[in-house]
N, C-alpha and C positions, 0 to 999 in steps of 0.2 A: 629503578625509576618507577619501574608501577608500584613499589610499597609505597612511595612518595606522593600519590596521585592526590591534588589536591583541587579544588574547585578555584579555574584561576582568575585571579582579579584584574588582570590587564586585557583578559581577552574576552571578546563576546561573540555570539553569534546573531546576525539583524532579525531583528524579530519581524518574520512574515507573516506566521501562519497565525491567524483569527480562533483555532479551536485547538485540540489537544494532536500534538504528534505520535503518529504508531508505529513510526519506520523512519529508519536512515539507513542507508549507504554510503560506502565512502569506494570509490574506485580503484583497482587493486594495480594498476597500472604506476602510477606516479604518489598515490593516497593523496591527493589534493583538491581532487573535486566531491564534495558530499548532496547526494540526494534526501531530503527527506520528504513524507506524505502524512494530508494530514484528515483529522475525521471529516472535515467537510469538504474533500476532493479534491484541494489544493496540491500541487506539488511544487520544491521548489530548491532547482540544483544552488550549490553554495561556494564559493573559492576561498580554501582556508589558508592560502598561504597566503601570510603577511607582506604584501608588497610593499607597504610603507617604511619597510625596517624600523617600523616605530617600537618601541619597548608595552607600547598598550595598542592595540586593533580591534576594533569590529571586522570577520567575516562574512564579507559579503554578500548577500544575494546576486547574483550573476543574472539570472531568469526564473521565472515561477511561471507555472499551470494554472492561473486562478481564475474566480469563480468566473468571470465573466469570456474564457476564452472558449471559446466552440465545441475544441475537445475535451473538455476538463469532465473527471470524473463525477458522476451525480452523486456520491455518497462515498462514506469514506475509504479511503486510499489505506490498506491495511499492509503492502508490501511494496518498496521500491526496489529495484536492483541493477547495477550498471551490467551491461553488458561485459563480460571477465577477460576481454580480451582488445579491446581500445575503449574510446572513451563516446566514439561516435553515433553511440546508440543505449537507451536504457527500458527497463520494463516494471509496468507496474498493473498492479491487482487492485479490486475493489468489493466493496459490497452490492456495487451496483451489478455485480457476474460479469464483469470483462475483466479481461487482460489486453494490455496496452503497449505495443511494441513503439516509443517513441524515435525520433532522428534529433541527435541533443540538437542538432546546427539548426534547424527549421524550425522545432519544437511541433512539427506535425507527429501523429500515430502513422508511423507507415506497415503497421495490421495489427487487427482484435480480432481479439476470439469472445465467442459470450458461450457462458455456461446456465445449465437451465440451476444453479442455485449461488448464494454468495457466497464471495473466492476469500478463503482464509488466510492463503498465504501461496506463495511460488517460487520457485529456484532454478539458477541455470547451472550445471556444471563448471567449479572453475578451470577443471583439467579435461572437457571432453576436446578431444579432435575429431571425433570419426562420428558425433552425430550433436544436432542441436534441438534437443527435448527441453522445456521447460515442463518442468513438474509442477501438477495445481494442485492444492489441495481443496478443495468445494463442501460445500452442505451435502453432498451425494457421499456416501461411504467408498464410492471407486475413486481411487487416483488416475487423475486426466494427463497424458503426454503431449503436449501441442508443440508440432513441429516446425522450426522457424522456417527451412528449406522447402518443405512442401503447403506452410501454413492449413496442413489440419491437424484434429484433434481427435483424430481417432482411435488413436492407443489409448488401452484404460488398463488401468490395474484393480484387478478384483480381489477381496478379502476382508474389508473391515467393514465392521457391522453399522458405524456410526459415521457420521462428518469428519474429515479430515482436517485439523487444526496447525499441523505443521509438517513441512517437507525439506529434505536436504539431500544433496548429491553426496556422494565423498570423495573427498579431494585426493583421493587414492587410486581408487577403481571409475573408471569413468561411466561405466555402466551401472554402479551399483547406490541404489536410492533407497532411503530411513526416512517410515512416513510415520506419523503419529495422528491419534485418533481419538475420538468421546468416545470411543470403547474400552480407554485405559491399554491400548495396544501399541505397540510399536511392531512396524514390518519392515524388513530389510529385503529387498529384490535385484534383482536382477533382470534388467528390461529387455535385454535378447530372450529370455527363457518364453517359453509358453506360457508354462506356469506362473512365471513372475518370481512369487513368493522363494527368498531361501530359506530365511527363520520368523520367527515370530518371538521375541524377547520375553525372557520368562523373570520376574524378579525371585521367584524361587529358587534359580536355576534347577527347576524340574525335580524339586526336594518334599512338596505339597501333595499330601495324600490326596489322591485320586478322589475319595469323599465326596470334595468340594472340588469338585471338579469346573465352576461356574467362575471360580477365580484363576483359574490354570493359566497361562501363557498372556499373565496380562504382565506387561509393564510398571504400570501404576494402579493403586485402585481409586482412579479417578480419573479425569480426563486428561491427554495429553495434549499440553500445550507449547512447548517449544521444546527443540534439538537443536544441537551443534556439535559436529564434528572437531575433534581435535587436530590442530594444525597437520600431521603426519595421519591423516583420517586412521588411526590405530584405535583412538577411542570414538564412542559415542555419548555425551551428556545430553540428558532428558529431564524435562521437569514435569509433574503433574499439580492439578488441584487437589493432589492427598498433600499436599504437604511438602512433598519430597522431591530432591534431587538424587538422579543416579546416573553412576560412571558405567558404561559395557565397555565391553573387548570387541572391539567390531567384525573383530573375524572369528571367534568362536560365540558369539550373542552372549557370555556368559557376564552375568551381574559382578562387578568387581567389591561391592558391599561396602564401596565406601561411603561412609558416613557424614551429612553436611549438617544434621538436625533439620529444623525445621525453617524449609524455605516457602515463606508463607506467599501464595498464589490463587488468586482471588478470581484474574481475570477469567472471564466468560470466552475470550477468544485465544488467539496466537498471540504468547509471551517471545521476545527479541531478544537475548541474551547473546554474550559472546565469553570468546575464549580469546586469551593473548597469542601471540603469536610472535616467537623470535625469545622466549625469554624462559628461561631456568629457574623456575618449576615453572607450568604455565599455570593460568589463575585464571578466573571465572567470573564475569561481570555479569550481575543477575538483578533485572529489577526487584526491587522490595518493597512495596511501600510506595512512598515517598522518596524511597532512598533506592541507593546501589548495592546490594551483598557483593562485598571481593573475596571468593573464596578458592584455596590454592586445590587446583582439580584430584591430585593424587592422593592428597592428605585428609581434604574435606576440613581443614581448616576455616573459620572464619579468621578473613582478615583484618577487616575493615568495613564499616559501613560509609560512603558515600553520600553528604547527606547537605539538598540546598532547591532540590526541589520544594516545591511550594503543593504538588497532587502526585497522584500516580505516574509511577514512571512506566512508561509502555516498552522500552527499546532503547539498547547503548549498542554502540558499534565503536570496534578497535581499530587504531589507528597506527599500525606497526612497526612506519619509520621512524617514528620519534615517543613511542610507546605513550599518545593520547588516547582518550576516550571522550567520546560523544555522548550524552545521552538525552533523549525528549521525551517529554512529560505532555500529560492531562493538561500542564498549568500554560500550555502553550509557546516554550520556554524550550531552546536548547542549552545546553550547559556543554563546557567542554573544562575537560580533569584534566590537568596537564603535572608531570613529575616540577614536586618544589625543585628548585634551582640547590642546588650545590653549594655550600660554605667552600669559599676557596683555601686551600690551605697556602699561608703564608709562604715565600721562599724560603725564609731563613731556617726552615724546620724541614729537616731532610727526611727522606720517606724511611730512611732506616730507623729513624724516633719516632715515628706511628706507633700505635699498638696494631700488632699481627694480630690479635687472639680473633678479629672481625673475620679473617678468611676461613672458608670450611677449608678442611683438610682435601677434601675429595678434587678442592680447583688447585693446589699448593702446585706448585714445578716439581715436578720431581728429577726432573733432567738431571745428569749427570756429564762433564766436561770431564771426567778422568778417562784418557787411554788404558788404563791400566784394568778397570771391571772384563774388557772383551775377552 
């Protein structure tokens, strides 16, 4: 279904937002409700499920944060995110230095936090139980932990030299958080520790003579701008403004050297990428342009390009029941890629006259009904 993704012509999403979108969410509960945020501080949740059963729909707008509402962000909304464990609450980031804990029902803020520079990006764990940290990333090189339970902000993680431009939990270890940075760094911690810091991501894997020691334990040579964890937080995917995409092993930091070329990245802020989620091989949804790069994570395959925006695409988010994809652009403009529909195959043509030769080998039955092998 997702080689099939195609930009689809019966469905729309209602066009709210006045300027360009830099964030969606979609809710990991039911995947039916989507948040997006956009540069001029609007925010505005969406209901994508078709209740018309009509074969073409608009996606509604349900409610929006706009410009004239009390609490509406002063500048742009750079990060939305539901809360990961009902639908009753979501949180969002700005340039304006707050974070924004809303109530969806009220559509009040019930707590901000303000930070002394502007908020790149934020994340809540999807799998913590045992604490509720959001991670900021800010113009301040420490990484800020703001605590939903005690609402301060007192924990910080110290180590990179420059603004933090992207943060993520992993959906593995619930303690364990992958920040990226204008230092061309990526840091993996541990927020029980004192120290914080476990590794620090080397793309050499620590094979660069000592010499130059000025490029040592970078990441990228460039700034980082977006992470994403792989469904089974086993990998981590990072993108920089060198150019490049890369896959680690999250639990040894080691660079797995797979190859995507050149994934061209322009942005000055937090790039929004995703990764699939439920599907065989998983694949990598990466603004480009104008367009979408789908590229398969393990192979570095390009796939396909995505291509119906009209400006820069800022952020796509996966939609994993029914293997969609959202994404919002510069041009003001959501789009939603939905898998083409399926050629039915007639009755009359029994599946044993198909051509086999389409199955890998690796999916084939290999089961065996004889009593007689034991």
């Amino acid at each position: 279904r997702v080689l099939s993704l195609e930009l689809n012509k019966d469905r729309d999403v209602e066009r709210i937002h006045g300027s360009g979108i830099n964030t969606l969410d979609i809710e990991p509960v039911e995947g039916r409700y989507m948040l997006s945020g956009g540069s001029d501080g609007v925010i505005v949740l969406y209901d994508l499920e078709n209740l018309s059963r009509k074969p073409s729909y608009t996606c509604k707008a349900l409610y929006s944060v706009g410009r004239s509402h009390p609490d509406v962000h002063k500048f742009s909304v750079e990060t939305v995110q539901w809360y990961p464990h009902d639908t009753g609450m979501f949180t969002s980031s700005s340039f304006d230095k707050t974070l924004k804990i809303w109530d969806t029902n009220t559509l009040q803020p019930a707590d901000m936090f303000h930070f002394e520079g502007t908020v790149y990006s934020h994340h809540m764990s999807p799998v913590a139980t045992k604490h509720c940290l959001i991670a900021v990333g800010t113009k301040s090189p420490k990484v800020q932990l703001c605590d939903l339970k005690s609402g301060s902000s007192s924990h910080i993680l110290q180590g990179h030299r420059q603004e933090v431009l992207a943060v993520s939990w992993s959906p593995r270890h619930e303690y364990v958080l992958a920040t990226g940075s204008a230092d061309g760094r990526v840091k993996l911690w541990d927020v029980r520790r004192a120290s914080g810091c476990l590794s620090t991501l080397d793309q050499h894997n620590g094979e660069k003579s000592k010499a130059s020691s000025e490029a040592a334990n970078t990441a990228h040579n460039g700034r980082v701008n977006g992470l994403c964890y792989t469904t089974d937080g086993l990998h981590l995917l990072t993108i920089g403004t060198d150019d490049r995409m890369r896959l680690w092993n999250s639990s040894t930091g080691e660079n797995t050297l797979v190859n995507y070329g050149k994934v061209c990245n322009e942005s000055r802020k937090g790039l929004k990428f995703s990764i699939s989620c439920g599907c065989n091989p998983e694949f990598a949804f990466v603004p480009y342009g104008s367009t979408i790069a789908v590229y398969t994570v393990f192979t570095g395959e390009l796939i396909t390009m995505l291509r119906g925006h009209y400006s820069t695409v800022n952020c796509c988010v996966f939609q994993p029941h029914f293997q969609e994809l959202y994404s919002g652009s510069k041009d003001c403009n959501i789009l939603a890629w939905i898998p083409a529909p399926r050629e039915p195959v007639p009755d009359d043509i029994s599946e044993k006259s198909l051509p086999q030769q389409h199955l890998n080998p690796a999916y084939e039955d290999a089961w065996s009904s004889s009593d007689d092998e034991g």
